[in-house]
Structures are given as C-alpha cells and as structure tokens.
mmCIF file of the N, C-alpha and C atoms, coordinates in Angstrom:
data_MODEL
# 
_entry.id   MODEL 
# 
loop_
_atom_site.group_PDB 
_atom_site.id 
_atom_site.type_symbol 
_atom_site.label_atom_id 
_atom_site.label_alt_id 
_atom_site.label_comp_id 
_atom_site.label_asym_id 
_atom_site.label_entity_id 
_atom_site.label_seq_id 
_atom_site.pdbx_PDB_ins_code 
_atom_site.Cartn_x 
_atom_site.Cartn_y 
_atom_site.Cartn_z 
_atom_site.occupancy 
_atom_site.B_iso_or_equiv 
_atom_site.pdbx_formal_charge 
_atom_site.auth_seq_id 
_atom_site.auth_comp_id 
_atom_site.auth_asym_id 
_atom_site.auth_atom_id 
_atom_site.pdbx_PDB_model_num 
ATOM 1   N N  . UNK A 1 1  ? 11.121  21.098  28.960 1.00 0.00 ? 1  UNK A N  1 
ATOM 2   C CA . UNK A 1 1  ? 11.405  20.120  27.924 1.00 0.00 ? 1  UNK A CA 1 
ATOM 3   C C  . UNK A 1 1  ? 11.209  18.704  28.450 1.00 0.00 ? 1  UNK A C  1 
ATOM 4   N N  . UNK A 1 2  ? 11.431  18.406  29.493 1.00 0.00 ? 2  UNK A N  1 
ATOM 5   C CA . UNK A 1 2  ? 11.204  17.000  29.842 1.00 0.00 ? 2  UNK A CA 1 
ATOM 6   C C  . UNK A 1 2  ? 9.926   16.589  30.220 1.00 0.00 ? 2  UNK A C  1 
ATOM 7   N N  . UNK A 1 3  ? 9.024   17.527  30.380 1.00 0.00 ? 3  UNK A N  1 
ATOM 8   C CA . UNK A 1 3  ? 7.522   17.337  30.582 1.00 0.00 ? 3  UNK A CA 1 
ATOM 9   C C  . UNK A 1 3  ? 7.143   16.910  29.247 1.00 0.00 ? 3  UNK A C  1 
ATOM 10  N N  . UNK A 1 4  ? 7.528   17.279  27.898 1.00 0.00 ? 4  UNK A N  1 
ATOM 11  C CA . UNK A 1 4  ? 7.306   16.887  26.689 1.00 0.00 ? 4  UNK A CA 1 
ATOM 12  C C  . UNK A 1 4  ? 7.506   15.455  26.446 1.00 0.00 ? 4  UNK A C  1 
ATOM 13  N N  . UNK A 1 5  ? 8.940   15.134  26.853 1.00 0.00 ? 5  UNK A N  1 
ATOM 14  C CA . UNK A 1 5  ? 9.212   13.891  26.990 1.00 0.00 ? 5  UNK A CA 1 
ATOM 15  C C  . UNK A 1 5  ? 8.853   12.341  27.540 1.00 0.00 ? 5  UNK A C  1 
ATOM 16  N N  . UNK A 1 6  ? 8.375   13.158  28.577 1.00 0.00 ? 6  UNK A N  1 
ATOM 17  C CA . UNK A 1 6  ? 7.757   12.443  29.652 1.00 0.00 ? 6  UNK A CA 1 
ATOM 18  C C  . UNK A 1 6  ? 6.114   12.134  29.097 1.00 0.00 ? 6  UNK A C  1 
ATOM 19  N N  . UNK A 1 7  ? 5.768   13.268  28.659 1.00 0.00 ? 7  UNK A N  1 
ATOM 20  C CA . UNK A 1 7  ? 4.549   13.121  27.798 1.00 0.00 ? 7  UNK A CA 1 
ATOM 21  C C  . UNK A 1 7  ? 4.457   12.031  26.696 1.00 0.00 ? 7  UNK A C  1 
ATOM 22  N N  . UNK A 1 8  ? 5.295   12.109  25.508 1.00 0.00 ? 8  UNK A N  1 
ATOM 23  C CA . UNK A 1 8  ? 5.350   11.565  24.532 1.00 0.00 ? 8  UNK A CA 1 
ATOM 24  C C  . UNK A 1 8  ? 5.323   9.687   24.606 1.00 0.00 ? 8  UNK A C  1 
ATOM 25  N N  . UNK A 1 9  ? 6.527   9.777   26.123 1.00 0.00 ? 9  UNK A N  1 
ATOM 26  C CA . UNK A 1 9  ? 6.571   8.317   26.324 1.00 0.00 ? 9  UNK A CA 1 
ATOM 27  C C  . UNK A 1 9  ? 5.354   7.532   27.283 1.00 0.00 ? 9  UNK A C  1 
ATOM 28  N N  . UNK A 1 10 ? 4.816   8.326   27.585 1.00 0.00 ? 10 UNK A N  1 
ATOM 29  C CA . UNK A 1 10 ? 3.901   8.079   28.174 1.00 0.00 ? 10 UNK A CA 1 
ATOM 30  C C  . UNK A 1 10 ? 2.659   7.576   27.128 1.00 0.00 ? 10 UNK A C  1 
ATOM 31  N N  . UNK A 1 11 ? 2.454   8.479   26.582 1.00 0.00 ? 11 UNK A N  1 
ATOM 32  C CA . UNK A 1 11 ? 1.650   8.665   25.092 1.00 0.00 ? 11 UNK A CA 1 
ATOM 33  C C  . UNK A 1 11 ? 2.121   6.882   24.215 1.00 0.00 ? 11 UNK A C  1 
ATOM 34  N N  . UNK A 1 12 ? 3.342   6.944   24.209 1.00 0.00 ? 12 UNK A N  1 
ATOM 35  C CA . UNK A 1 12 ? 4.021   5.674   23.163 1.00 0.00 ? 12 UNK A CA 1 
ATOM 36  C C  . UNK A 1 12 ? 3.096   4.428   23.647 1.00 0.00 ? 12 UNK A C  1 
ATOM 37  N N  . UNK A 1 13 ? 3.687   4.122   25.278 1.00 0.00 ? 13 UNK A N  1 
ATOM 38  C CA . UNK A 1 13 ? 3.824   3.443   25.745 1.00 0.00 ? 13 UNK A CA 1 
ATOM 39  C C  . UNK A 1 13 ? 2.190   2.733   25.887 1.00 0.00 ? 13 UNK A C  1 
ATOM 40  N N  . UNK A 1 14 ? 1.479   4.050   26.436 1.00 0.00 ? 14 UNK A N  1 
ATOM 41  C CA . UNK A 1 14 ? -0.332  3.522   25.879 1.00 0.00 ? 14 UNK A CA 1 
ATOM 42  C C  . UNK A 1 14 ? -0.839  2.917   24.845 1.00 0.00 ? 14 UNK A C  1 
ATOM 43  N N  . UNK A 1 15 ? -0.073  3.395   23.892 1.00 0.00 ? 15 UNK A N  1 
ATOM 44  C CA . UNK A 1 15 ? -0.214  3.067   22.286 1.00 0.00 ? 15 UNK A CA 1 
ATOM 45  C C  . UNK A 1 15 ? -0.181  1.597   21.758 1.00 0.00 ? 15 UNK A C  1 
ATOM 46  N N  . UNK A 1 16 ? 1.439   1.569   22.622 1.00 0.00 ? 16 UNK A N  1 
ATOM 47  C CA . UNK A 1 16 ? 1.464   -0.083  22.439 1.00 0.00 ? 16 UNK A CA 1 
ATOM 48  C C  . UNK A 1 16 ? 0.767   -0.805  23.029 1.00 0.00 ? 16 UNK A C  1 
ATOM 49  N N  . UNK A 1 17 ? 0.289   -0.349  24.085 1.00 0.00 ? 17 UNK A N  1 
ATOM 50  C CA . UNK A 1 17 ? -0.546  -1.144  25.213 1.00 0.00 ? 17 UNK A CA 1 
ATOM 51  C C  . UNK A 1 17 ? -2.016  -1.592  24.334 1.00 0.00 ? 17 UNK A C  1 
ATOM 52  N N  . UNK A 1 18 ? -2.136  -0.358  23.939 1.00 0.00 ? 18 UNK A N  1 
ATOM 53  C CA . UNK A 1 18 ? -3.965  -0.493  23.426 1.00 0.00 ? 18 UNK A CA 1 
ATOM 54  C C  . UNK A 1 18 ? -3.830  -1.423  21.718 1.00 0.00 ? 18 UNK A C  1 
ATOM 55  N N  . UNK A 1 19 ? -2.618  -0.989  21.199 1.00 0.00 ? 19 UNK A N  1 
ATOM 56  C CA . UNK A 1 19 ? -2.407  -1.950  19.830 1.00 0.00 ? 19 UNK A CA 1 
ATOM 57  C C  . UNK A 1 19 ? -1.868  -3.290  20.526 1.00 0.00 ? 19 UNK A C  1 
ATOM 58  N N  . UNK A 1 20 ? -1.278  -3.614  21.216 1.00 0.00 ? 20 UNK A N  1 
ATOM 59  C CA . UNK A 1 20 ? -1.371  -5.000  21.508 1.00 0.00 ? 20 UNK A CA 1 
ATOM 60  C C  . UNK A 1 20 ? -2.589  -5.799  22.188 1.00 0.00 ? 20 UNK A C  1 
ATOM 61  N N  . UNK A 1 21 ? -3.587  -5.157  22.864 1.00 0.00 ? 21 UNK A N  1 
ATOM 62  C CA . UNK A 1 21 ? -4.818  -5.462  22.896 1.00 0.00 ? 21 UNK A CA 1 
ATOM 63  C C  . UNK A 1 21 ? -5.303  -6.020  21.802 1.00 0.00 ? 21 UNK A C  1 
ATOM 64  N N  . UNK A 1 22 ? -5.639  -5.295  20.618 1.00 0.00 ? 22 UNK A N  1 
ATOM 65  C CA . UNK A 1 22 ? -6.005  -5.076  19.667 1.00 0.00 ? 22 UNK A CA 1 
ATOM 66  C C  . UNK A 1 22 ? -5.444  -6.388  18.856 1.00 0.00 ? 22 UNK A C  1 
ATOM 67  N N  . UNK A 1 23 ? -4.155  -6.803  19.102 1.00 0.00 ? 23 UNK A N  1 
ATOM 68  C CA . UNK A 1 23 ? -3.916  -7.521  18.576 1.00 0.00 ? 23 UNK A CA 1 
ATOM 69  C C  . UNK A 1 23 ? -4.181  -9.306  19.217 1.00 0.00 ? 23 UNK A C  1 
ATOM 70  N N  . UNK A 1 24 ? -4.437  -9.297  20.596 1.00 0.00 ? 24 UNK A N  1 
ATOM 71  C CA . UNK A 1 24 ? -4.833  -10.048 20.879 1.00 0.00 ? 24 UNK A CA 1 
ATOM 72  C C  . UNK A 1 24 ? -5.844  -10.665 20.984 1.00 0.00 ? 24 UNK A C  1 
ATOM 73  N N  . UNK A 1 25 ? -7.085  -9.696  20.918 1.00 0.00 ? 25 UNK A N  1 
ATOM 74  C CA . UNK A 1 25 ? -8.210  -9.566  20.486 1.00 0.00 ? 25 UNK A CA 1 
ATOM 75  C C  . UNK A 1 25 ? -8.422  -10.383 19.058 1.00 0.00 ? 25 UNK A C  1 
ATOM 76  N N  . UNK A 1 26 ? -7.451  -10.063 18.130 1.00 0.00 ? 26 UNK A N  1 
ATOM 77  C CA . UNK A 1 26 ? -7.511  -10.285 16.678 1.00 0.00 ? 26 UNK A CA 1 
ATOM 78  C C  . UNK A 1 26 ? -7.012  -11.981 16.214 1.00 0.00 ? 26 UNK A C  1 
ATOM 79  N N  . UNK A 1 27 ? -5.764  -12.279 17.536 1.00 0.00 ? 27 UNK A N  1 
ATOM 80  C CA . UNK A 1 27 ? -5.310  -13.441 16.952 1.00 0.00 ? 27 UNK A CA 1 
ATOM 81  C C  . UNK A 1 27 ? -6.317  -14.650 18.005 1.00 0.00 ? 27 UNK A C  1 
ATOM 82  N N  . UNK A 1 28 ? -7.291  -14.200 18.563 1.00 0.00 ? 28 UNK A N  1 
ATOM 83  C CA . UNK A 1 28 ? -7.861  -15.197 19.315 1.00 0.00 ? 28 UNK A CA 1 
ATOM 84  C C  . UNK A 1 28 ? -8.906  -15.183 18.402 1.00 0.00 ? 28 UNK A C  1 
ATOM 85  N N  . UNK A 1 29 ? -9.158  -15.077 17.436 1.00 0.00 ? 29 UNK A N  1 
ATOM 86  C CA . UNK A 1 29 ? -10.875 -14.581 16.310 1.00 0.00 ? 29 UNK A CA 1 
ATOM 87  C C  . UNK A 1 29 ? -10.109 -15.122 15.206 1.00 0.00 ? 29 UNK A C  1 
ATOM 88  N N  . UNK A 1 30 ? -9.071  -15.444 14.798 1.00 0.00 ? 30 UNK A N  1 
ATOM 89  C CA . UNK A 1 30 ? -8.731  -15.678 13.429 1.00 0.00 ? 30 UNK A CA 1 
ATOM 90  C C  . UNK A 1 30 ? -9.293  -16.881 12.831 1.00 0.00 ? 30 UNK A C  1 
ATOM 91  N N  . UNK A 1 31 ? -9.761  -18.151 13.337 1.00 0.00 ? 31 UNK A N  1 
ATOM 92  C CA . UNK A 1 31 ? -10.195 -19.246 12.771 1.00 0.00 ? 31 UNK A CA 1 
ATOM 93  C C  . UNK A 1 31 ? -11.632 -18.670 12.969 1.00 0.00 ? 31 UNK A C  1 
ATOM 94  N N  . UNK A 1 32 ? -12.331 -17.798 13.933 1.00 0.00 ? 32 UNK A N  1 
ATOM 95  C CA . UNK A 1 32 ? -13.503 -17.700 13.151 1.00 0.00 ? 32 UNK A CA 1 
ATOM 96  C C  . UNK A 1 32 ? -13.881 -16.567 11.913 1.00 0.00 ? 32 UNK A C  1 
ATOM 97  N N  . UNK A 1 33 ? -13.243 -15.733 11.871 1.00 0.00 ? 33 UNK A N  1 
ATOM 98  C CA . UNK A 1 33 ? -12.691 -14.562 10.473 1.00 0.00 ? 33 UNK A CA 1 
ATOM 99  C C  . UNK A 1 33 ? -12.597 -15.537 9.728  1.00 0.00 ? 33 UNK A C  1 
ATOM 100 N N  . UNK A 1 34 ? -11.207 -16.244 9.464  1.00 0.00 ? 34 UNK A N  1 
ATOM 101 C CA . UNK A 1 34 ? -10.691 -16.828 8.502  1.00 0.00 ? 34 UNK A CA 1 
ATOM 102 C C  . UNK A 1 34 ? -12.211 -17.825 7.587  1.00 0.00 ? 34 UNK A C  1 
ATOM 103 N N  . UNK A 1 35 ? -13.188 -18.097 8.259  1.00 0.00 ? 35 UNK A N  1 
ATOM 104 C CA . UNK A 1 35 ? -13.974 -18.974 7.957  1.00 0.00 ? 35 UNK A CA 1 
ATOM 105 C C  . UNK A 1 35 ? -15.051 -18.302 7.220  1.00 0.00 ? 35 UNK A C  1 
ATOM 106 N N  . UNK A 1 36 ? -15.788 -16.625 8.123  1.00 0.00 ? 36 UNK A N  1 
ATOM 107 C CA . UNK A 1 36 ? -16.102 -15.942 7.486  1.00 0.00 ? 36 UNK A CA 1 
ATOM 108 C C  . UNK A 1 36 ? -15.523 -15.414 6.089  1.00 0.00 ? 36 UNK A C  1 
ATOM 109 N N  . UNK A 1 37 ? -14.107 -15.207 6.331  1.00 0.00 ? 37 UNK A N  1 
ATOM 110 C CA . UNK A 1 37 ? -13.894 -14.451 4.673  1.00 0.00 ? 37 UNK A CA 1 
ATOM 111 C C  . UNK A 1 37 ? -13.932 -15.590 3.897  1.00 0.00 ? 37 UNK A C  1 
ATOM 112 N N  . UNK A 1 38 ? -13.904 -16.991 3.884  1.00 0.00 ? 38 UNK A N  1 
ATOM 113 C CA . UNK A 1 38 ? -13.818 -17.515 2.969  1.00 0.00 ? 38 UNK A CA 1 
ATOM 114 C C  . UNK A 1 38 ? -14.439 -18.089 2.638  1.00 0.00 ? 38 UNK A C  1 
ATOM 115 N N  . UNK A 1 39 ? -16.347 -17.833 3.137  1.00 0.00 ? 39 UNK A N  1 
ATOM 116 C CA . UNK A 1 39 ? -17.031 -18.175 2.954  1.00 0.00 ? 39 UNK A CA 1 
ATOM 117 C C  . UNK A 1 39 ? -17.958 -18.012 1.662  1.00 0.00 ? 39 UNK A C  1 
ATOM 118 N N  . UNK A 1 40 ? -17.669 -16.779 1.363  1.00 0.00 ? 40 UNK A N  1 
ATOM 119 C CA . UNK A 1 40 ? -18.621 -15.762 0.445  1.00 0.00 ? 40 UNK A CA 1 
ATOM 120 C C  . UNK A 1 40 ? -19.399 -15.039 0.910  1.00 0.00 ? 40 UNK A C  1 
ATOM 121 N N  . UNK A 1 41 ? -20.106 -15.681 1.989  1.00 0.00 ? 41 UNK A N  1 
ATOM 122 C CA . UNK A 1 41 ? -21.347 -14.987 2.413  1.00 0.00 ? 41 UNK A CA 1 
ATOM 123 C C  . UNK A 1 41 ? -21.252 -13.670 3.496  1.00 0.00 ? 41 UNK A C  1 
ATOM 124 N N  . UNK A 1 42 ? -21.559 -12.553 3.388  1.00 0.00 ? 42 UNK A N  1 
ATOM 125 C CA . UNK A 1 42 ? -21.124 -12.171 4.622  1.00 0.00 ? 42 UNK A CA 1 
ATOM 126 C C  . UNK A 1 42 ? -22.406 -11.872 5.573  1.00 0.00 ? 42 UNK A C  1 
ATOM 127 N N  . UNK A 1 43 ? -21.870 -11.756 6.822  1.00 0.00 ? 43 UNK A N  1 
ATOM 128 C CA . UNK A 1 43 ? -23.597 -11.857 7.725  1.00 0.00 ? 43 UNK A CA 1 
ATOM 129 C C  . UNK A 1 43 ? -23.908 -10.610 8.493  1.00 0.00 ? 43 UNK A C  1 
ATOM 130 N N  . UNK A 1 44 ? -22.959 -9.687  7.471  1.00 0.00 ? 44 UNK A N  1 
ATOM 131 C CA . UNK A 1 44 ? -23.888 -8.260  7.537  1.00 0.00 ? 44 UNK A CA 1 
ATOM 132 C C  . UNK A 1 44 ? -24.263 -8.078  6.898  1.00 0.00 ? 44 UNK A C  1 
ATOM 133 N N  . UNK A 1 45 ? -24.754 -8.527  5.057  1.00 0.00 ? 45 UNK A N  1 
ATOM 134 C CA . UNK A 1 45 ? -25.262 -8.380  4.431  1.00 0.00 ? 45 UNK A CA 1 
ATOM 135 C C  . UNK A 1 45 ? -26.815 -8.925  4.660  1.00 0.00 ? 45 UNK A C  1 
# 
C-alpha cells in the first residue's frame, strides 16, 4: 500500500511541476496573445 502512495505523490507532485511550467510559459506570452486575439486577424490563417 505505500508503494501506491508513494506513487500517486510522486505522480501529483510532477503534475504540478509540469502545470506550473505551463503556466509560466503562458504568463510571459500574454501581451503578445493578448494582441493577437484582439486583433482579428489570425496568423494561422
């Protein structure tokens, strides 16, 4: 049972790791996003 445990938090703990990436990633891009969405145009079209 504690191998489960040990698993799971292990598992959590990556999770947050890779979503706070993710999120830092995201709040360093927001003034150039923010400019894209409110542009109209998009530049994958």
């Amino acid at each position: 049972m504690h191998i489960y445990k040990l698993r799971l938090s292990i598992s959590l703990y990556l999770n947050y790791v890779a979503h706070g990436f993710g999120l830092l990633i995201l709040s360093q891009n927001m003034t150039a996003l923010g400019q894209t969405w409110s542009s109209g145009s998009s530049p994958l079209a």
